[in-house]
C-alpha positions in Angstrom: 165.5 42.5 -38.4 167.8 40.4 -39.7 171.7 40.3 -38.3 174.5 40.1 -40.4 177.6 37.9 -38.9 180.2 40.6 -39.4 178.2 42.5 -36.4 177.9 40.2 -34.4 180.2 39.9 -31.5 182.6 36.5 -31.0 184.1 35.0 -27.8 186.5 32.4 -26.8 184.8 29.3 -24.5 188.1 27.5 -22.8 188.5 24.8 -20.4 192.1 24.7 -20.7 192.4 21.5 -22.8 195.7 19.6 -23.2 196.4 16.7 -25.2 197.5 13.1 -24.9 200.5 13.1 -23.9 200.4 16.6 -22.5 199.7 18.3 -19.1 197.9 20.9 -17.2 200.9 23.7 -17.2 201.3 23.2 -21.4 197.2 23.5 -20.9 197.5 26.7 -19.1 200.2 28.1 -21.7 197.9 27.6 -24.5 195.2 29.3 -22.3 197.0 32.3 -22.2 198.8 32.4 -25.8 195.1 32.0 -27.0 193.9 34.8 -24.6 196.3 36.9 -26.5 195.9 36.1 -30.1 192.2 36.5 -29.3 192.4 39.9 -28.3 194.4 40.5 -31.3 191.8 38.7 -33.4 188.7 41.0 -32.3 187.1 38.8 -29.7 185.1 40.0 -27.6 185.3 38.2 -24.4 187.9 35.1 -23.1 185.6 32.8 -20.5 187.0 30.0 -18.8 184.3 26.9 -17.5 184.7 25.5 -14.3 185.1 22.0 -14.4 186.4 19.3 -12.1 188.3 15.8 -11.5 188.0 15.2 -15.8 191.1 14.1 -18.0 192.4 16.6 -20.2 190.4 19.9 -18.6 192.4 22.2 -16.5 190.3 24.9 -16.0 189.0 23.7 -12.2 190.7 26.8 -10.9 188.3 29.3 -12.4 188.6 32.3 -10.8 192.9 31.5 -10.7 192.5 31.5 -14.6 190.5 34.5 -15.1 193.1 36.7 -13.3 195.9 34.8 -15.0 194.4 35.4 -18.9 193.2 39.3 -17.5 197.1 40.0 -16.7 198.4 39.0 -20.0 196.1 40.8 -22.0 194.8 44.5 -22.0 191.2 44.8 -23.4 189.2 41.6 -24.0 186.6 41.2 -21.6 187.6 38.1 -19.3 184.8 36.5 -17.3 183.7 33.0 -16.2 181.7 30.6 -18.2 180.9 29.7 -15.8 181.8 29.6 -12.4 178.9 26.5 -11.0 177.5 28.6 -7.8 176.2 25.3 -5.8 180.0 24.9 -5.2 180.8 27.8 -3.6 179.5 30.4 -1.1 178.5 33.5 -2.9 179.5 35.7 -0.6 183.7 34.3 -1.7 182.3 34.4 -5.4 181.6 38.1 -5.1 185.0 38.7 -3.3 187.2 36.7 -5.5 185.4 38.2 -8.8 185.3 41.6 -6.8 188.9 41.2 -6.3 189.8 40.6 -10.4 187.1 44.0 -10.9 189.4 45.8 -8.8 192.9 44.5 -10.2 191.0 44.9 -14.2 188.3 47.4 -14.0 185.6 47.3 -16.9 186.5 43.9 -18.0 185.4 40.9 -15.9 182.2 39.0 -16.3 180.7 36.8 -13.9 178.9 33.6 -16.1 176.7 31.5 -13.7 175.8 28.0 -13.8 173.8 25.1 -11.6 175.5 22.1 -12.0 178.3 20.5 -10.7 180.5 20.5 -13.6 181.6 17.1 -13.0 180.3 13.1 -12.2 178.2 12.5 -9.1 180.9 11.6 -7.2 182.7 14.2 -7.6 180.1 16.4 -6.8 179.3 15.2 -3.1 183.1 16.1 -2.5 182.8 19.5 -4.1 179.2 20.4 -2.6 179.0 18.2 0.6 175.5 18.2 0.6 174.3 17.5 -3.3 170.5 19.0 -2.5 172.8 22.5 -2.9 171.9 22.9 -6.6 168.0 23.2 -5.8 168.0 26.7 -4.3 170.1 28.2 -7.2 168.2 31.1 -7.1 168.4 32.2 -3.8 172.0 32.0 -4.4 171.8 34.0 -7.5 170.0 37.0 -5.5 172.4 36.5 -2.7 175.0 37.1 -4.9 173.9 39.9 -6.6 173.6 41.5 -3.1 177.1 41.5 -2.5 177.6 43.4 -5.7 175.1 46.3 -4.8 176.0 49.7 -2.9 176.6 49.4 0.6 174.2 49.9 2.7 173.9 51.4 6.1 173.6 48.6 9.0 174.7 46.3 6.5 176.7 43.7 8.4 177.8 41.1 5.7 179.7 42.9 3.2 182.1 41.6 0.1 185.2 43.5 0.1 186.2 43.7 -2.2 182.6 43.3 -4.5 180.3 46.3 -2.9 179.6 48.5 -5.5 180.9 47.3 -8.2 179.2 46.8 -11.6 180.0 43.1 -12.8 177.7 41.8 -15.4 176.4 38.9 -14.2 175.5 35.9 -16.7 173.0 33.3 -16.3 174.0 30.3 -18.2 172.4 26.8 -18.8 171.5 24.1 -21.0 168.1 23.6 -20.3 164.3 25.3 -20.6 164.3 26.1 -16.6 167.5 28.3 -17.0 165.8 30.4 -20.2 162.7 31.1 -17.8 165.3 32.2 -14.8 167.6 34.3 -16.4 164.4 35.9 -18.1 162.6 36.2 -14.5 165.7 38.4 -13.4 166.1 40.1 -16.3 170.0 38.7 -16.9 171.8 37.9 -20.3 171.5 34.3 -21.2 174.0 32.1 -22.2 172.8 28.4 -23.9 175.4 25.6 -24.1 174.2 24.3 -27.1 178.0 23.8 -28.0 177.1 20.5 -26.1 173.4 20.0 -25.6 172.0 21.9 -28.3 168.4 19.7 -28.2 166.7 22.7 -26.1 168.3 25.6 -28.0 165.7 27.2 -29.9 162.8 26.2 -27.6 164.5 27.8 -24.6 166.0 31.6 -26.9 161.7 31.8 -27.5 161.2 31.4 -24.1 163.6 33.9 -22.5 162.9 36.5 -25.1 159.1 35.9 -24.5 159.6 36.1 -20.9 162.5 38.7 -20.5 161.7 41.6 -17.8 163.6 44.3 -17.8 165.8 45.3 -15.1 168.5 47.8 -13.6 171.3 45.6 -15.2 169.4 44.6 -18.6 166.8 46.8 -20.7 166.7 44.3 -23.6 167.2 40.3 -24.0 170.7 39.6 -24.7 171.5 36.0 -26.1 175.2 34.4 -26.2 175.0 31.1 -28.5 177.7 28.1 -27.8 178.7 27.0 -31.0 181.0 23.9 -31.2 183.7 24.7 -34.8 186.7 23.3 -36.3 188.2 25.8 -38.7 191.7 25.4 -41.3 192.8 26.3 -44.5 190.5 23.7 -46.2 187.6 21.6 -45.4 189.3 18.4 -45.7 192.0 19.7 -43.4 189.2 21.1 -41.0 186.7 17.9 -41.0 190.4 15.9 -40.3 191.3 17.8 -37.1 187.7 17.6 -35.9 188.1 14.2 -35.1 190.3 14.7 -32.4 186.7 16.3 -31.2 184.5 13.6 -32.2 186.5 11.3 -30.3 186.2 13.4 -27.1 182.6 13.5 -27.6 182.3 10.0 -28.0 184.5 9.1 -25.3 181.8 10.7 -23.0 178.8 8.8 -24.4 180.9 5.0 -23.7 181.4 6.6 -20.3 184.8 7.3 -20.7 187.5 10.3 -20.4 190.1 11.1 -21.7 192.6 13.8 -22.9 192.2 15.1 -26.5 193.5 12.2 -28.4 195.2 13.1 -32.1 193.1 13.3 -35.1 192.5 9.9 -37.5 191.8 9.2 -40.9 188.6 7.0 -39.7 186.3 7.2 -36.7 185.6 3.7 -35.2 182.4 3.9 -34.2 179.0 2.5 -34.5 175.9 3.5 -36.4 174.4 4.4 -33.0 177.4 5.6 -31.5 177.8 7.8 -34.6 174.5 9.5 -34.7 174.8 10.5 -30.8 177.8 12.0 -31.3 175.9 14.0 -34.0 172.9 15.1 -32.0 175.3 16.0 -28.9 177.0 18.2 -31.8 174.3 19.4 -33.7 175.9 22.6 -34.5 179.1 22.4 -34.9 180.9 24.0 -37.8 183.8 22.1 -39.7 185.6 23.6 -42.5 187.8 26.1 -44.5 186.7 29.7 -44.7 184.0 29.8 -46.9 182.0 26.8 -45.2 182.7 28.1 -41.7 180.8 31.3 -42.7 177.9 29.4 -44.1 177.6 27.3 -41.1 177.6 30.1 -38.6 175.2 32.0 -41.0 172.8 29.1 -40.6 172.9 29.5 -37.3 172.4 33.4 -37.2 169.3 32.8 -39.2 167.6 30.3 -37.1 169.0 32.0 -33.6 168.9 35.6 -33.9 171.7 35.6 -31.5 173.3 38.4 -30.0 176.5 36.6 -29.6 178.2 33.6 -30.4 180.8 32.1 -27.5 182.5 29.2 -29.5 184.8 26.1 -28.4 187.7 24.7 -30.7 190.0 22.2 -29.3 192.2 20.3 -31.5 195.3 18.2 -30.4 197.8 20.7 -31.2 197.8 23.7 -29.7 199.0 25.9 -33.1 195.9 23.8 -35.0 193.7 25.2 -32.2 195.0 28.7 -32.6 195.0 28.8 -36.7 191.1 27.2 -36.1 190.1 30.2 -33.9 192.1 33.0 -36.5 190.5 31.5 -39.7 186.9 31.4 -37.8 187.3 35.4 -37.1 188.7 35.7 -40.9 185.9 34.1 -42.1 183.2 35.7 -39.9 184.5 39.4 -40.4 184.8 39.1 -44.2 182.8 41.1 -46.8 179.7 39.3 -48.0 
């Protein structure tokens, strides 16, 4: 059956950007004016990505941001996207998410991920022993665990946690995650707003694969979708360089905060087209080309959901981007 875009549900991917020039507490104030025009916007859920030790991100705080977006705001869904379990112990995971259930009932998701969410280096500090990531699925069940009813004799408990029901996200970028989160019968999440190569491959596999389960009757699919929307295309595709360059910057190895937009990329042929595959889906434009683009991708995905990322180096640009995207999407044919 065909979907039509103006059913299909939209959410806000953050990781509490700031620009050149800028800092992590004018990051966190865009965070949470963008929580709140979101919610006024009709999105459906506000997920922060855990991230560490990179310029420009300030979102390595997860959990801290989640409760900080779920104060100011009153019925968007606010969940992690996601939290990387190989850094923590999941029995803290399910008491620190248990805690924001408890403080905002009915509207915290818990998004899952494997890696590190940072360089190597970084990694060995956050994890101690990088082999961490290999049993991610023991992890996963032991997690879940804390989330079921207590029971009696039961000696390790999350408090808060226990008994609480906290939809629980797998998310990933690569065909092993589609065949996990199928295998336990969890929504999927792809981050093909960064590495959409697997994307299509790995939404066949899951659905193939899905089992049902207690938390899940039916495969559920949340797409990453990279987008740049403004009044006009050639005010969109302008902006979205600030974007490109951020991309690039992490090809030559290097990173930075969002730098502002130019009139010209500098960049080479090479360069240029891996900045294109890394960004394979993103959607530049006014209103009319940002419907087309996520249309395309409605066709070829089937998704359930689409969980998109805009940064641009001002924060109003960044907000106007995310309004005109919801326009656009929720318009009349």
């Amino acid at each position: 059956m065909t979907k039509s875009l103006a059913g299909i549900p939209l959410s806000v991917l953050d990781l509490a950007t700031y620009p050149e020039g800028g800092n992590v507490a004018q990051a966190f104030r865009t965070t949470r004016e963008l929580a709140q025009a979101a919610e006024r916007w009709g999105y459906e859920r506000y997920w922060i990505a855990e991230h560490h030790n990179l310029e420009g991100v300030g979102s390595s705080a997860t959990v801290v941001l989640m409760g900080y977006v779920a104060e100011a705001t009153r019925t968007i869904r606010v969940g992690s996207g996601g939290i990387m379990l190989p850094n923590h112990a999941p029995l803290v995971v399910a008491e620190q998410v248990g805690t924001l259930e408890s403080l905002y009932p009915g509207r915290i998701d818990l998004g899952l991920g494997r890696a590190p969410g940072t360089d190597p280096v970084t990694m060995r500090a956050l994890r101690r022993t990088p082999s961490l990531g290999e049993d991610f699925d023991e992890q996963v069940a032991e997690l879940v665990s804390y989330f079921a009813p207590l029971r009696e004799g039961q000696r390790v408990r999350a408090i808060p946690g226990a008994g609480l029901d906290i939809p629980v996200w797998i998310l990933g970028s690569s065909l092993w995650s589609a065949h996990f989160a199928a295998a336990i019968g969890r929504p999927y999440a792809f981050a093909s707003h960064f590495a959409p190569g697997d994307l299509l491959q790995a939404i066949e596999i899951y659905r193939r694969e899905f089992k049902p389960s207690a938390a899940l009757a039916e495969p559920r699919v949340m797409v990453g979708v990279p987008a740049l929307g403004a009044e006009t295309d050639e005010r969109a595709e302008y902006l979205a360089t600030s974007m490109y360059q951020r991309t690039l910057g992490i090809i030559r190895g290097e990173r930075f905060a969002i730098p502002p937009p130019v009139e010209r990329m500098d960049w080479s042929t090479g360069e240029r087209l891996a900045v294109a595959e890394r960004m394979a889906l993103m959607v530049v434009g006014g209103p009319a080309r940002i419907r087309e683009g996520f249309g395309q991708i409605l066709q070829a995905t089937q998704a359930d959901e689409f969980i998109i990322v805009s940064d641009a180096h001002r924060a109003e640009d960044r907000l106007k981007s995310y309004e005109i995207i919801a326009q656009a999407l929720r318009a009349p044919n």
